[in-house]
N, C-alpha and C positions, 0 to 999 in steps of 0.2 A: 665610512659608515658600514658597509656592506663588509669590510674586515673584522670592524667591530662585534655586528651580529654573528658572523663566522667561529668568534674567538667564544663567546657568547657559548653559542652552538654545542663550541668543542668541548667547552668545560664541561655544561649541562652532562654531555653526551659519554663523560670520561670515569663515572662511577655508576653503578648496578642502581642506585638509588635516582640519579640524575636521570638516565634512560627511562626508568618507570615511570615518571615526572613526565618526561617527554613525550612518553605515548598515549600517557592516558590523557593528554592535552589535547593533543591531534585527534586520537582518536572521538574524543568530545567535540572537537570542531568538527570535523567529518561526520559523524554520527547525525548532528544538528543539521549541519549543509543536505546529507542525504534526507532530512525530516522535510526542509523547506522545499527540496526538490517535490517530494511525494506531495506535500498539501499544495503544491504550486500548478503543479504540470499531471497528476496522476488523474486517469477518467472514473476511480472507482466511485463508488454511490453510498460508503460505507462513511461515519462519523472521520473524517479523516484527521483532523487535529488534535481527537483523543488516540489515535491510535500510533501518529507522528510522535506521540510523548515516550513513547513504548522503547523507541528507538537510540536514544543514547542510552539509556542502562544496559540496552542487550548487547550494546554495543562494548562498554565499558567493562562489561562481565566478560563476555568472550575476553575481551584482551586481555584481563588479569589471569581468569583461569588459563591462557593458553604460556603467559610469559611462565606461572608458578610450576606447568607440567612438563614443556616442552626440553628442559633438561632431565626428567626423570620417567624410568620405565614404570618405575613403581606408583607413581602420583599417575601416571596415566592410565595405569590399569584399577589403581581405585577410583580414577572418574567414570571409566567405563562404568562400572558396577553403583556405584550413585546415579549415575543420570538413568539407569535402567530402570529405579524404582518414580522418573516422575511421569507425571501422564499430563498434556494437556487437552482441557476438556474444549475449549472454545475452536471451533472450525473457520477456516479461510474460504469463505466462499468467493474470494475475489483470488483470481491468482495474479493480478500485480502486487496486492499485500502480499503474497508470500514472495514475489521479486526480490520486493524494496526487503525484506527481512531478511532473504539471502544476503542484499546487500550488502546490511548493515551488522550479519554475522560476519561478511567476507573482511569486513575493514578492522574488527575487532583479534580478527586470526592474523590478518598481514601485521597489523601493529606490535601485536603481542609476539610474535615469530621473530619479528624485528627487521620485517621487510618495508623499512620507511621508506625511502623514495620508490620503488615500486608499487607499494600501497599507494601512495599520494598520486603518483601517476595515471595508476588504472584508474582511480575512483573518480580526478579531473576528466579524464578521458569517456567515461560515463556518464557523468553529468553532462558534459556536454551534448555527445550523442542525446541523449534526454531530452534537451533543450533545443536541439534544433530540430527532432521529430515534430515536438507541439509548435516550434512556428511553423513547420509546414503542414503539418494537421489540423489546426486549430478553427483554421476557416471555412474545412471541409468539416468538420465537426462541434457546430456551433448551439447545439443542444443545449438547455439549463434546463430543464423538468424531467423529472423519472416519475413512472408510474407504476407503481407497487399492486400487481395484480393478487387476491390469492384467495381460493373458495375449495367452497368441502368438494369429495370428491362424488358426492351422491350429485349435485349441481351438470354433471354430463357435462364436464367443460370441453371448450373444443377450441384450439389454438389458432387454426385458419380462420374460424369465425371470429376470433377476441379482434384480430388483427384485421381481419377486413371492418369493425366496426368501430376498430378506433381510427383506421384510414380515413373514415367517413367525417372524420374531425378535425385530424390533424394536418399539417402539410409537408410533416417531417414527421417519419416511423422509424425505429430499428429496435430489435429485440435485443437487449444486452442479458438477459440470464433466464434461465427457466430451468422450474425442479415440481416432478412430479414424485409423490410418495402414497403410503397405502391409503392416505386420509385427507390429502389436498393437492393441487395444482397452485402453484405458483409463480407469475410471470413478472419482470421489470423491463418495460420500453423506456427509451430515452427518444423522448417526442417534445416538437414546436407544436404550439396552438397559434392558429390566427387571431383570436383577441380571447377574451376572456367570457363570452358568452359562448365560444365552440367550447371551451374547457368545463364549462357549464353544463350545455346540451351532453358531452361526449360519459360525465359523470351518471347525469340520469341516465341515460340509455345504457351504461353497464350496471347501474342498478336494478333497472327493471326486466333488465334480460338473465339475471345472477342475484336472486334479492336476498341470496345470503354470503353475499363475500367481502371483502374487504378490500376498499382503494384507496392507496395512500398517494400524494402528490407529493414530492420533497422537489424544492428547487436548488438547486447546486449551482455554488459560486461558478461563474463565469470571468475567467481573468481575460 
């Protein structure tokens, strides 16, 4: 059997057409594996299953454009000069997103370069590390509620205070982001409530202490 796939393998693997087949296989499976990794095991607070979709095309592109340039000086110096004119407007405010997107660039280069079992290896080899950080984090970090702080800046906000008054509710705090600009403060905790009437109390009392800002609750899957 395992001769069989071999022979398989070798054929695939034995014309310029067959190889391209080959990788853009892998690198679809691998693409996909790195998408379930990220909606599985990632802490970000961002839509994560739209943004896991993102990830086999960019995957799938890198690897074409790097197999079509990687023999020619010339294709490569007009990708230079194309890719100079795109601009992207959407910002990464999480930096595991931009991680997982190194990732999923790096798998599309190795493929396309035609570093297959190297590629297959490193990226097994990361997932795994992956996987066994969140079993041993998991339980230290057992959080499902984020709290979406953000108000104008005439509001005098004050971050020692936000945080000592959401202490007064919760029984688990940590500040996972905060961005101040010329016209708001903005914070995200990732906090446990003890039932559902502290989550209550803790709402009105940042409304009535900030009666003009906005708090969003998102609860996030816990696996």
């Amino acid at each position: 059997m395992i001769e069989y796939i071999y022979d398989i393998y070798h054929s695939i693997s034995s014309t310029e057409e067959g190889r391209l087949i080959r990788n853009l296989l892998l690198t679809a499976i691998f693409a996909e594996t790195v998408a379930f990794s990220y909606t599985r095991f990632s802490n970000t607070i961002s839509n994560k299953s739209s943004f896991a979709k993102n990830f086999f095309l960019i995957s799938v592109t890198t690897m074409l454009v790097i197999t079509f340039i990687k023999g020619s000086l010339a294709l490569s110096l007009g990708l230079v000069g194309a890719l100079s004119i795109i601009r992207f407007r959407t910002a990464i405010k999480e930096p595991e997103e931009l991680a997982y997107l190194f990732l999923t660039v790096g798998i599309g280069l190795g493929f396309g370069a035609g570093y297959v079992l190297l590629t297959i290896m490193a990226v097994l080899l990361i997932l795994l590390i992956i996987f066994i950080k969140y079993q041993v984090t998991k339980q230290e970090d057992n959080q499902n509620l984020f709290i979406n702080f953000a108000t104008l800046k005439q509001e005098r906000f004050n971050t020692e205070e936000l945080i000592s008054l959401l202490g007064e509710h919760t029984s688990t705090l940590k500040l996972k982001r905060f961005e101040e600009s010329s016209e708001q403060f903005e914070a995200t905790f990732n906090a446990v409530f003890p039932n559902i009437e502290s989550l209550s109390n803790c709402k009105d009392t940042i409304l009535a202490k900030y009666p003009n800002c906005n708090v969003n609750y998102i609860e996030v899957e816990n696996y």
